[in-house]
Each structure stands twice: as structure tokens, then as C-alpha cells.
TORKOL-4160 file (C-alpha; in steps of 0.2 Angstrom, whole numbers, padded with zeros to 4 digits, m for minus):
338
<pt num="1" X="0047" Y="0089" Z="m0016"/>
<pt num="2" X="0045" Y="0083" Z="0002"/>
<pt num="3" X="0043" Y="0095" Z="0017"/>
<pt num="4" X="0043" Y="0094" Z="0035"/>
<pt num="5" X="0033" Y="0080" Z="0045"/>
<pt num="6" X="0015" Y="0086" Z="0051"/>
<pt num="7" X="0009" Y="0080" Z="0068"/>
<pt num="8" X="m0002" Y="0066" Z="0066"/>
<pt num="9" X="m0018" Y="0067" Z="0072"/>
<pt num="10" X="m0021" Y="0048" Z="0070"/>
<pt num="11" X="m0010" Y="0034" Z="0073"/>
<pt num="12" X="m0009" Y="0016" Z="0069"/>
<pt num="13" X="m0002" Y="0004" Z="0083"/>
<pt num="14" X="0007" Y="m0012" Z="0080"/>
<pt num="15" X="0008" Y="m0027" Z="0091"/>
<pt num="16" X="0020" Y="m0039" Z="0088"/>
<pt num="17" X="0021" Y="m0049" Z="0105"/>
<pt num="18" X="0010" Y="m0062" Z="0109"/>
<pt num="19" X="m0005" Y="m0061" Z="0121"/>
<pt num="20" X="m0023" Y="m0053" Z="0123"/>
<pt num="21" X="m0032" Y="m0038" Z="0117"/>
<pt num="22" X="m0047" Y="m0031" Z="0126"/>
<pt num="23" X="m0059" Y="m0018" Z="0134"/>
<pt num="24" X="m0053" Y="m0009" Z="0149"/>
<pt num="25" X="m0068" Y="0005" Z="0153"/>
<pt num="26" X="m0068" Y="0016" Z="0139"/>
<pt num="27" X="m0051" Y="0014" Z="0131"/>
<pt num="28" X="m0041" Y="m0005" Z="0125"/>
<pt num="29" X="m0027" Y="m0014" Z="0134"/>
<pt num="30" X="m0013" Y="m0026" Z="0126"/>
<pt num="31" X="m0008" Y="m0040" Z="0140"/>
<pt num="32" X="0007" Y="m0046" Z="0135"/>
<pt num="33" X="0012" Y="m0067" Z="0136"/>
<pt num="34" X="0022" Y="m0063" Z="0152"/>
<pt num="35" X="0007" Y="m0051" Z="0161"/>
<pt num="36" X="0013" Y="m0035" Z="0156"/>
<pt num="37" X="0000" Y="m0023" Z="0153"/>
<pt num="38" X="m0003" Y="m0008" Z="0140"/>
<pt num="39" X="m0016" Y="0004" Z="0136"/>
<pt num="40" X="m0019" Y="0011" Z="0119"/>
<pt num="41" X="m0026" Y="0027" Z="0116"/>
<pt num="42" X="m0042" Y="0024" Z="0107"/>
<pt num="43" X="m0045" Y="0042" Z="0103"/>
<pt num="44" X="m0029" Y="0043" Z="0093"/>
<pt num="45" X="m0030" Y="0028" Z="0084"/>
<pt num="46" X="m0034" Y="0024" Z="0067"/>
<pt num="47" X="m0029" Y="0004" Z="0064"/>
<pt num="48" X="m0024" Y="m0009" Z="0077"/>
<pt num="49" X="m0009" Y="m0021" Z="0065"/>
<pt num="50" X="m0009" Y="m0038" Z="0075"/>
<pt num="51" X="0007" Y="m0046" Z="0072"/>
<pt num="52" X="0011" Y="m0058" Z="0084"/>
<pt num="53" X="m0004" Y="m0071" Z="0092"/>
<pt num="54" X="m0017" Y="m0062" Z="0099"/>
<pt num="55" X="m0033" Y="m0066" Z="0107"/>
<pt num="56" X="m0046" Y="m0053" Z="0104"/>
<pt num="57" X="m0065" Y="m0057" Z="0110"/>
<pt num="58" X="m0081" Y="m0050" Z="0104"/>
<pt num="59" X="m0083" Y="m0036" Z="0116"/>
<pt num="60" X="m0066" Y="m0028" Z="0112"/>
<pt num="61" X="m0070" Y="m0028" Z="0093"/>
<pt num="62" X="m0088" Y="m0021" Z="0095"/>
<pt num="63" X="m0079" Y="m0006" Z="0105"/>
<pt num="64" X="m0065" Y="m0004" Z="0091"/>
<pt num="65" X="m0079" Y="m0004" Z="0077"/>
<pt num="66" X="m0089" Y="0011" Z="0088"/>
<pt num="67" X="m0073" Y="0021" Z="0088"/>
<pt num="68" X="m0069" Y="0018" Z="0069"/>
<pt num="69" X="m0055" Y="0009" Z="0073"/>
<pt num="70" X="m0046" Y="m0005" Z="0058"/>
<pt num="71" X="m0039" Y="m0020" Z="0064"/>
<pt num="72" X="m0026" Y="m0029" Z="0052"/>
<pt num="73" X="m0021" Y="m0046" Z="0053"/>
<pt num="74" X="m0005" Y="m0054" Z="0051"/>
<pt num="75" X="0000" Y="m0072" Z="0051"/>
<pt num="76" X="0018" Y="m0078" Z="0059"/>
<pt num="77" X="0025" Y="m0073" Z="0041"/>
<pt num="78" X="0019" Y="m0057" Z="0041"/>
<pt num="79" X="0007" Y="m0059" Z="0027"/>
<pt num="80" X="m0007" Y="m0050" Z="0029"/>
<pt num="81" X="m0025" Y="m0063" Z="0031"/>
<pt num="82" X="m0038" Y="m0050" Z="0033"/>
<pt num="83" X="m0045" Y="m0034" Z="0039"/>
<pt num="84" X="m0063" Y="m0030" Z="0051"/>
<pt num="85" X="m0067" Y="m0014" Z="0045"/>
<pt num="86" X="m0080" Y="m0003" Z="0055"/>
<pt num="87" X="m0098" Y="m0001" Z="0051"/>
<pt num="88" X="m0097" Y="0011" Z="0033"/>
<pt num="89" X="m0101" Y="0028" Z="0037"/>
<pt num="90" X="m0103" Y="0034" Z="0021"/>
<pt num="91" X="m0113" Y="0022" Z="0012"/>
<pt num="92" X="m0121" Y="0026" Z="m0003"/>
<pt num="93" X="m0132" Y="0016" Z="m0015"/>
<pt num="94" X="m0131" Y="0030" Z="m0029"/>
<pt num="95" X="m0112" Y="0028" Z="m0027"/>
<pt num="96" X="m0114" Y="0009" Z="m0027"/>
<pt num="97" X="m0124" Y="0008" Z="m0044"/>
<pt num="98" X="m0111" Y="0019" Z="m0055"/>
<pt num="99" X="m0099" Y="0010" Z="m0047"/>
<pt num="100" X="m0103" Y="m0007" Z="m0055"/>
<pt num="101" X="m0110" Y="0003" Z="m0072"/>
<pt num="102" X="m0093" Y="0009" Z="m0074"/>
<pt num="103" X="m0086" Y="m0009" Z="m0071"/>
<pt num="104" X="m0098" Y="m0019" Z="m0083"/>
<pt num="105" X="m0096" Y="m0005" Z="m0097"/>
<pt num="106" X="m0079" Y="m0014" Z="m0104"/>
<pt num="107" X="m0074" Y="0002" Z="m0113"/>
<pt num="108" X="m0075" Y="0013" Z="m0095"/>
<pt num="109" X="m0069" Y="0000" Z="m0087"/>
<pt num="110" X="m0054" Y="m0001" Z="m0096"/>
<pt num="111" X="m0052" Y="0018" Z="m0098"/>
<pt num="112" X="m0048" Y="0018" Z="m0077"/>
<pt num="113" X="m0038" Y="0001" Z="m0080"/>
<pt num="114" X="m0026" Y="0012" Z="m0093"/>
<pt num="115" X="m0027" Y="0024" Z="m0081"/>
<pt num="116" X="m0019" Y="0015" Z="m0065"/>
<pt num="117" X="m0007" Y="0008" Z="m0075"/>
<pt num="118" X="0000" Y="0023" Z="m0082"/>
<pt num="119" X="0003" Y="0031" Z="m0065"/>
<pt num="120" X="0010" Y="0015" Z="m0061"/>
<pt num="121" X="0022" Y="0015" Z="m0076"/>
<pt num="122" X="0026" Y="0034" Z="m0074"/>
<pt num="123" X="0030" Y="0033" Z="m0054"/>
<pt num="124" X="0040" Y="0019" Z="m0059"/>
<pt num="125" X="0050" Y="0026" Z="m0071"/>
<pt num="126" X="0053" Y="0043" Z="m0060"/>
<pt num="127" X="0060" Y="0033" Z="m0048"/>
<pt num="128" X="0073" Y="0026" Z="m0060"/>
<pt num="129" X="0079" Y="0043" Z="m0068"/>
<pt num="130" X="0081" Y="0047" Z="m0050"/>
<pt num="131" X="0093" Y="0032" Z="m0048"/>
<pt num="132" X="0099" Y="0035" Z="m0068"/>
<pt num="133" X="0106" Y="0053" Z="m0064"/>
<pt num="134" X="0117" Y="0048" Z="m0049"/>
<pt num="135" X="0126" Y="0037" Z="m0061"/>
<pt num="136" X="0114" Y="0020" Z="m0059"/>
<pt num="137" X="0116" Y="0017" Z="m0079"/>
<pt num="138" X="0096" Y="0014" Z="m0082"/>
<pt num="139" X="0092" Y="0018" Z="m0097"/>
<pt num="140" X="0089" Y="0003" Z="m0107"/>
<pt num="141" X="0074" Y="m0001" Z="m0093"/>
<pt num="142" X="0070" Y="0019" Z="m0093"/>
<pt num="143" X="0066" Y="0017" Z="m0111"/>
<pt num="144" X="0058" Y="m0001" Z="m0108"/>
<pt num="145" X="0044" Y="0007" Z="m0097"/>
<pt num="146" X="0042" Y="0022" Z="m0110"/>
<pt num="147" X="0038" Y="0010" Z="m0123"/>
<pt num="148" X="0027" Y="0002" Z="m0115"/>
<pt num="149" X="0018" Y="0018" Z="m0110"/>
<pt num="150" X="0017" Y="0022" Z="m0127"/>
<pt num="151" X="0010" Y="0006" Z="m0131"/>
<pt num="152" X="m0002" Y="0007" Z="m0117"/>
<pt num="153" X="m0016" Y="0018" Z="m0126"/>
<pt num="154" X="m0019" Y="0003" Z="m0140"/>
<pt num="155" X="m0022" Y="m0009" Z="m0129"/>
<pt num="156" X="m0040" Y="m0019" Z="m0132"/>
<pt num="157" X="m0043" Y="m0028" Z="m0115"/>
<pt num="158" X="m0040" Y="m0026" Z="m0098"/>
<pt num="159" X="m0029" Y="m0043" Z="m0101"/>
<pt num="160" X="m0020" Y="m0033" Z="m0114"/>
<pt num="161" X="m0016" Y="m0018" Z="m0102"/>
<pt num="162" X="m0009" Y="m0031" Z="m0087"/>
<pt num="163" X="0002" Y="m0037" Z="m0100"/>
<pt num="164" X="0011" Y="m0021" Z="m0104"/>
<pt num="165" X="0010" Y="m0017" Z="m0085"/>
<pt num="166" X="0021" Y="m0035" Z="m0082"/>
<pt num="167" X="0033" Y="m0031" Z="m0097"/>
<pt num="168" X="0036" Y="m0012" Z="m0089"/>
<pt num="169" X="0036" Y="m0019" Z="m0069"/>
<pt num="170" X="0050" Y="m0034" Z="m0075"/>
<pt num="171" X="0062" Y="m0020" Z="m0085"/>
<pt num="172" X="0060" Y="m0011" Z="m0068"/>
<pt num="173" X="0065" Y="m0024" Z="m0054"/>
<pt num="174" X="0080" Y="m0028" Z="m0069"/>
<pt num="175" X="0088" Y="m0011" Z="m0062"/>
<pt num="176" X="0085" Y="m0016" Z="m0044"/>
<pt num="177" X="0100" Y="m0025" Z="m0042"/>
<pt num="178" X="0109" Y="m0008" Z="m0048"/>
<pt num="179" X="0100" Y="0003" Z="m0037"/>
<pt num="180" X="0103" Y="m0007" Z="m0022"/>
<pt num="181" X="0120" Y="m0005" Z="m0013"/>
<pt num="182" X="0121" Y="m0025" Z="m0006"/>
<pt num="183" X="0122" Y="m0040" Z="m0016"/>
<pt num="184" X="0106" Y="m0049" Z="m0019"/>
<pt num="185" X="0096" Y="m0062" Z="m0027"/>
<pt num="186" X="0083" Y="m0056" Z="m0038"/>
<pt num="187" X="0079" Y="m0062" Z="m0054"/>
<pt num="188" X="0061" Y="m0063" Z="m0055"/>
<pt num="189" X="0046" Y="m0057" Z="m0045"/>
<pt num="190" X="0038" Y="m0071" Z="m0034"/>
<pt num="191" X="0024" Y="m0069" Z="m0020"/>
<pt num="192" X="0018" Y="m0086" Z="m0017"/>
<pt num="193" X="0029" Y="m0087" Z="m0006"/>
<pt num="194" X="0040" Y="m0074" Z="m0011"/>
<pt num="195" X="0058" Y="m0083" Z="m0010"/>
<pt num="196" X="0072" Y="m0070" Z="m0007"/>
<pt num="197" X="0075" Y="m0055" Z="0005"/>
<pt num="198" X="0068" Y="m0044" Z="m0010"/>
<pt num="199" X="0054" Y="m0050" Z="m0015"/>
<pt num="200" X="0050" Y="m0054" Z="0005"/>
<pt num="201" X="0051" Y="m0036" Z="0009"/>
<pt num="202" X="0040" Y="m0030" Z="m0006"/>
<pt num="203" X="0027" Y="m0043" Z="0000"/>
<pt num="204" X="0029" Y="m0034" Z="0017"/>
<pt num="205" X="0031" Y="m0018" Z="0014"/>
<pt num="206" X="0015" Y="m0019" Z="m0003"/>
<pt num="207" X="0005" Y="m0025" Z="0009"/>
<pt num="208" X="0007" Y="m0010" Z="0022"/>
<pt num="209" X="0003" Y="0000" Z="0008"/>
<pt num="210" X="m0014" Y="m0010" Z="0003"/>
<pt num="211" X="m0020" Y="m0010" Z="0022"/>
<pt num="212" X="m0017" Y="0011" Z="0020"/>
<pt num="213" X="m0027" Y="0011" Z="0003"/>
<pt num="214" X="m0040" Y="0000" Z="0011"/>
<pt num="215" X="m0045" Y="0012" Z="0025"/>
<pt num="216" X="m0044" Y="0028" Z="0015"/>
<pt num="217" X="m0056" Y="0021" Z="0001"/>
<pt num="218" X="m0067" Y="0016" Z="0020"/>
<pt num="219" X="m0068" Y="0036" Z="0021"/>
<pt num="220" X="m0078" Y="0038" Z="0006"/>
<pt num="221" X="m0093" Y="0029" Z="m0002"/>
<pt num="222" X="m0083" Y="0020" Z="m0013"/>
<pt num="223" X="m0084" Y="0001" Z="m0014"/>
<pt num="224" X="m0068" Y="m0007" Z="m0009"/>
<pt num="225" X="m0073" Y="m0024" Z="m0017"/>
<pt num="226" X="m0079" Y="m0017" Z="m0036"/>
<pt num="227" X="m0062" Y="m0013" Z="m0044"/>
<pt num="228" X="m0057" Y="m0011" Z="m0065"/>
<pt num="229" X="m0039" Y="m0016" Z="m0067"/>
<pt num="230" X="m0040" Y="m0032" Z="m0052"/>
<pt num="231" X="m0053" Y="m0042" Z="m0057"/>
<pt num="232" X="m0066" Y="m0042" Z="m0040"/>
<pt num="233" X="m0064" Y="m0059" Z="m0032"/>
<pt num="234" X="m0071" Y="m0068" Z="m0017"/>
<pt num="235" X="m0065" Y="m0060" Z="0001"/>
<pt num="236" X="m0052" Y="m0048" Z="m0006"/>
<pt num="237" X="m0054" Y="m0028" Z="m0008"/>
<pt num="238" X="m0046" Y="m0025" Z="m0026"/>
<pt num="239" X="m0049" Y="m0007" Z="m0026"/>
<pt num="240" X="m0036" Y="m0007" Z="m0013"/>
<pt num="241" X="m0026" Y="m0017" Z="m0024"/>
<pt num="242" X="m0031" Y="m0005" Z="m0041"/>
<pt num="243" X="m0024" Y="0011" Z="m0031"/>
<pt num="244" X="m0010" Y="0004" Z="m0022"/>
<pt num="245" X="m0003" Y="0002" Z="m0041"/>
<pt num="246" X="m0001" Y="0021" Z="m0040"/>
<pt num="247" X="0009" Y="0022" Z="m0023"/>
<pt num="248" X="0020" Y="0008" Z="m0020"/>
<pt num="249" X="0033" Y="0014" Z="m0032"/>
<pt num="250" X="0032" Y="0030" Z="m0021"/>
<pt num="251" X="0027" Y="0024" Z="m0005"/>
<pt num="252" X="0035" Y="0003" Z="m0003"/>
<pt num="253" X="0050" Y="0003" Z="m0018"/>
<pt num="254" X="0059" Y="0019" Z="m0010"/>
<pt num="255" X="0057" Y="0014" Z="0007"/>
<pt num="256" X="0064" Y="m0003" Z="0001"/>
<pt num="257" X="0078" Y="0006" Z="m0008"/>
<pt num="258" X="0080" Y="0017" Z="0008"/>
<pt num="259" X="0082" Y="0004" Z="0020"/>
<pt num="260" X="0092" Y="m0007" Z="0010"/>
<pt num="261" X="0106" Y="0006" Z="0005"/>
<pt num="262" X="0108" Y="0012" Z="0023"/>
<pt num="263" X="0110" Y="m0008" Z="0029"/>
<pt num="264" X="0096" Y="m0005" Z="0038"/>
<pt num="265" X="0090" Y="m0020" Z="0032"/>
<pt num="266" X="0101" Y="m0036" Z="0028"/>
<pt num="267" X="0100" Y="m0055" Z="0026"/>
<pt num="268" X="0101" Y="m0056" Z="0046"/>
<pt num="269" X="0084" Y="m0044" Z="0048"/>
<pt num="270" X="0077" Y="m0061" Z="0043"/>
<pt num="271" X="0076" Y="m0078" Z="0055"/>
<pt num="272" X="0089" Y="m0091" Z="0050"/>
<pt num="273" X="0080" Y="m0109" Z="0044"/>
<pt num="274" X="0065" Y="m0100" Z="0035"/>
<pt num="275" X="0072" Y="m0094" Z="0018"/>
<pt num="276" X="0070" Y="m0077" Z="0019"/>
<pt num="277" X="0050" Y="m0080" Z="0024"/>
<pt num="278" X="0050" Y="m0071" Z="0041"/>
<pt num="279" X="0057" Y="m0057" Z="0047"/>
<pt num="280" X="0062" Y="m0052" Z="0065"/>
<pt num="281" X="0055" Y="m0041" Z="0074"/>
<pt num="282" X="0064" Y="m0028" Z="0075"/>
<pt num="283" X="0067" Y="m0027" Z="0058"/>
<pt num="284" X="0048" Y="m0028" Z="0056"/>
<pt num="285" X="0046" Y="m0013" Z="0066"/>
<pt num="286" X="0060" Y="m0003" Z="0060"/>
<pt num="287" X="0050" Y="m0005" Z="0044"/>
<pt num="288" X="0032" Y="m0001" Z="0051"/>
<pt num="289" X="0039" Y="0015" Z="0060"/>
<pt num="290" X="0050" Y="0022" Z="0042"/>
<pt num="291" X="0033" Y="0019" Z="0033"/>
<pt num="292" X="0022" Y="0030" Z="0044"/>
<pt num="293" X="0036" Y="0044" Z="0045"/>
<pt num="294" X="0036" Y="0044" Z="0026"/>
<pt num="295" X="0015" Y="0046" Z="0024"/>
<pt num="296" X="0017" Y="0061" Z="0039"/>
<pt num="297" X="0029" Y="0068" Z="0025"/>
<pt num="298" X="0020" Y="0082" Z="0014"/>
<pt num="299" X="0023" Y="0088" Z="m0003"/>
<pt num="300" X="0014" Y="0103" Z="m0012"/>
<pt num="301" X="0000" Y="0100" Z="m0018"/>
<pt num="302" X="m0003" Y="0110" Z="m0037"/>
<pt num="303" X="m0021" Y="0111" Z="m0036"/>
<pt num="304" X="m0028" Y="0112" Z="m0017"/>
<pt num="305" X="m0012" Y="0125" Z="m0016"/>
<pt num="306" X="m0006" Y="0117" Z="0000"/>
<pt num="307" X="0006" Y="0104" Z="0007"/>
<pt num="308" X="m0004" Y="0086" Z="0010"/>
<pt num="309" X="0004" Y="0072" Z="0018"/>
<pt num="310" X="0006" Y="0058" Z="0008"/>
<pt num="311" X="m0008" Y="0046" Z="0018"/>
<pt num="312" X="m0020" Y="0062" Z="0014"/>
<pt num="313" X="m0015" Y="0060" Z="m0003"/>
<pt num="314" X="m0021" Y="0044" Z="m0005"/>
<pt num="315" X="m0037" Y="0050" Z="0000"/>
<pt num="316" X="m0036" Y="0062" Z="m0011"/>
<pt num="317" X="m0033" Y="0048" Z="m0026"/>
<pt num="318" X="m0052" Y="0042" Z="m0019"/>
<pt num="319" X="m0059" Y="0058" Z="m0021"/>
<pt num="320" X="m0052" Y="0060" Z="m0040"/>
<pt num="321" X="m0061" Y="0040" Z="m0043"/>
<pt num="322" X="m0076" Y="0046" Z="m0034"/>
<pt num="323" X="m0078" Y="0060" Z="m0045"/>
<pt num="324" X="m0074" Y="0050" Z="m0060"/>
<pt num="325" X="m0087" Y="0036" Z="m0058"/>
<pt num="326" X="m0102" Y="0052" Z="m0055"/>
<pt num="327" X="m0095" Y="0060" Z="m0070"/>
<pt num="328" X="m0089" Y="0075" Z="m0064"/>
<pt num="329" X="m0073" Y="0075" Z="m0070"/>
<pt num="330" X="m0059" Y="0065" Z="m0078"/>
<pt num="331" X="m0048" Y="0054" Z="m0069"/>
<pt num="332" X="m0029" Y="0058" Z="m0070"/>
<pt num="333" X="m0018" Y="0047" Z="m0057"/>
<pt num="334" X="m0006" Y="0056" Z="m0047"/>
<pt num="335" X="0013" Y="0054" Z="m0053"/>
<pt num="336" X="0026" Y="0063" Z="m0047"/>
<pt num="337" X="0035" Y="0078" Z="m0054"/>
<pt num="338" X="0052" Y="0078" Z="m0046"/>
């Protein structure tokens, strides 16, 4: 269960005005379009999200890298183009080396591709009994994703296990429209560019959760680029992309059920002319500030015996893969219990 908000230590700051970002002695200034000046606290900062036009030199990014700060990229869209990550702090070669062993042993490989697709099936599923006991009428796609997780142990190939994880994901978006008090347009699932208010806000709000998973997997000598359910690519972290499986059913699809049933979001969050491609920005923000209240949220962790919040848990998620890939212990992906 969720308890009360912890004080965060860390925060991340989001620019959604146009303008410059630089130096200023020992901390970073935003100067707006217009000549209005902000400092940031660079001691309290964790990631920098730059959504507007923003002109950042050399200078203020060698100063963000020495203070471990992450700056994300957005385009006009908001989609996210790319991240500069500090200088690793806790590279290991030792790590590195198991860390492709495991990927080019096909049979470990696929153990941690079963894996993420289970938790991902599991949260998935918790989510719509939530929804099925007050009344929602979900059982056909409940019992859709429990096939499929029964199903998912046979499976050969990695191919194989993104399969079942597509059947299980479309059952689940077929009880969206139920779960969602506003009428909507959503058949399908489409990114490229997503075409409707839904699948424009889980493009948004997915790749919050990625940028979070990114920087957690930064905190340990993981590899963010070697990954066993994504196959790795040119210039894309698909760890990132591997664990955000397990969190955007918990983290990104309740906060878009949220939002949605309290009106906070509507067809006129989004600019008129641009089919649902942008939205403004207030609703933008809205959305960045609803996501960092939920990961300050804590729930009781079983094993540490202690409440976590939920971006610590992520971390937590790199930790248990970590310990996998030395062969210390198993890997079980966190699903939730309530």
C-alpha cells in the first residue's frame, strides 16, 4: 500500500519556456526568451528535462556532468531525443563482461526476457482486478493476460516471449476504454507518431518513466546499452527500456488512468491543428509534477522491512539484475501485491 510522501532529497527540474541555460559562479541560471532570469539549485538537482528551445554551451554542461546532473531532451512534441549522462561513477569491467555473457548465452538470456515480461503481465493485470472489483467488468481480458502468463514459460525465443507479451498488452488497452471515465478513441497502440490523446499520453508519460530507469541503472555498474528482452541497437539504452516494462503499468498507466478520470486531462490539454501530437503546457506540467509526487510515494518493502519510495524502488529493481548477472541470486521482478 502507499504511504505518506518522503522529502525529496533530489529533484528534477523542467524547462518548458524557450531561452538559454548556463553557468552562473557555482550554481546554473535559466534566462527565459523575454530576459527573465532563474537559478537552479544544482546541489538539489538530479536531471535537468528541457522542453522548450534551449541553448545550452559547453561550459554549462561540463559543470552539470561534475555535479552528476542528467539533462533530458525533448523536442516541440515532447518526445524524448536523447539524454547526456555524467561521467560513470561506478564503472566496472567485471560487471561489463557478465553483463554480455549473460546476453549471448540465448538460454540466460531468455530466462531475464521471461522474467520482465512476467512482472509486466502481473502489474498489468493487478491493475485491471483493481478496476474489475469496482464494477469495470474485465474479466475476459483478466483471464487473457493469465493465459498468456501461463503460456509464457514454453516459450523458445525471445521472438516467442514478445509475442505473448503483445497478445497480453492488446487484451489490456481492450479494457482502457472501460476503465477510463471520458469517451475516447483507442483501438490500437500506435507510437510512430502516436495518433490519439491515449496513445499520446502513454508516449509522454512511458517516456518519463524510461529517462527515471535510465538514471537509476546510471547508479550502478550496470550497462544501460546491453539489455535481454530489447534487442541492444544503435544510440538507445534498452536496459532502460527492458525495466521500464515492469513499472509503467504501476508508475505511467495509473497516473494516465488518474489524470484522465479526474478531467485533469482532456482533448483541450492538447493544441488544436496537431492531432493530438502536442500537448500544452500546462498540461505538460501538470503531468511532470503528478509523476514525481507519485515516485516520492512509498510503499512497504517485505524484504528491507522498510517503506521505499517508488524511484528508490526502481533502484532497487537494478540491484536484484545486478545480482543476477554475478550469480548471486535469482531474479524475481517486482509485482505488486495489493
Amino acid at each position: 500500500m502507499t504511504g505518506k510522501k518522503v522529502l525529496q532529497v533530489h529533484k528534477n527540474y523542467y524547462i518548458f519556456s524557450n531561452g538559454r541555460l548556463e553557468r552562473k559562479d557555482n550554481t546554473v541560471q535559466f534566462i527565459s526568451a523575454d530576459g527573465n532570469k532563474r537559478a537552479l539549485p544544482i546541489e538539489q538537482m538530479e536531471g535537468l528535462y528541457l522542453m522548450g528551445e534551449i541553448d545550452v554551451n559547453s561550459k554549462c554542461i561540463n559543470f552539470l556532468g561534475s555535479k552528476g546532473v542528467f539533462l533530458h531532451f525533448f523536442n516541440y512534441y515532447d518526445f524524448y531525443t536523447g539524454s547526456f549522462m555524467p561521467r560513470l561513477r561506478q564503472l566496472s569491467g567485471r560487471m561489463l563482461v557478465k553483463q554480455v555473457g549473460m546476453y549471448v548465452d540465448e538460454a540466460e538470456r531468455l530466462k531475464l526476457a521471461k522474467a520482465f515480461v512476467f512482472g509486466s503481465m502481473e502489474n498489468m493485470y493487478r491493475n485491471l482486478r483493481y478496476y474489475n472489483s469496482r464494477g469495470r467488468d474485465l474479466d475476459a481480458q483478466m483471464s487473457m493476460i493469465k493465459a498468456m502468463e501461463k503460456d509464457l514459460p514454453g516459450a523458445k525465443t525471445v521472438t516467442e516471449v514478445m509475442g505473448h507479451e503483445g497478445i497480453a498488452r492488446k487484451a489490456y488497452y481492450e479494457a482502457w476504454p472501460s476503465i477510463i471515465n471520458q469517451d475516447i478513441d483507442f483501438d490500437k497502440r500506435v507510437m510512430h507518431p502516436p495518433d490519439t490523446m491515449i496513445n499520446s499520453l502513454i508516449s509522454f508519460v512511458n517516456m518519463m518513466i524510461y529517462t527515471r530507469v535510465l538514471s537509476e541503472i546510471y547508479k550502478t555498474s550496470l550497462n544501460s546499452t546491453i539489455s535481454f528482452l530489447h534487442e541492444p541497437g544503435e544510440r538507445r539504452h534498452s536496459l532502460s527500456l527492458d525495466l521500464a516494462e515492469i513499472f509503467k503499468p504501476l508508475l505511467g498507466d495509473r497516473l494516465i488512468f488518474k489524470v484522465l478520470n479526474k478531467k485533469q486531462i482532456t482533448k483541450k490539454s492538447f493544441t488544436p491543428g496537431l492531432n493530438y501530437l502536442h500537448l500544452k503546457k500546462e498540461a505538460a506540467q501538470m503531468l511532470c509534477t503528478e509523476l514525481d509526487n507519485r515516485m516520492n510515494e512509498t510503499i512497504e518493502h517485505k524484504d528491507l522491512g522498510k517503506s521505499v519510495s517508488y524511484q528508490y524502488l526502481i533502484r532497487l529493481e537494478c540491484y536484484k539484475l545486478y545480482k543476477h548477472i554475478l550469480g548471486e541470486k535469482e531474479y524475481v521482478p517486482f509485482t505488486m501485491k495489493w
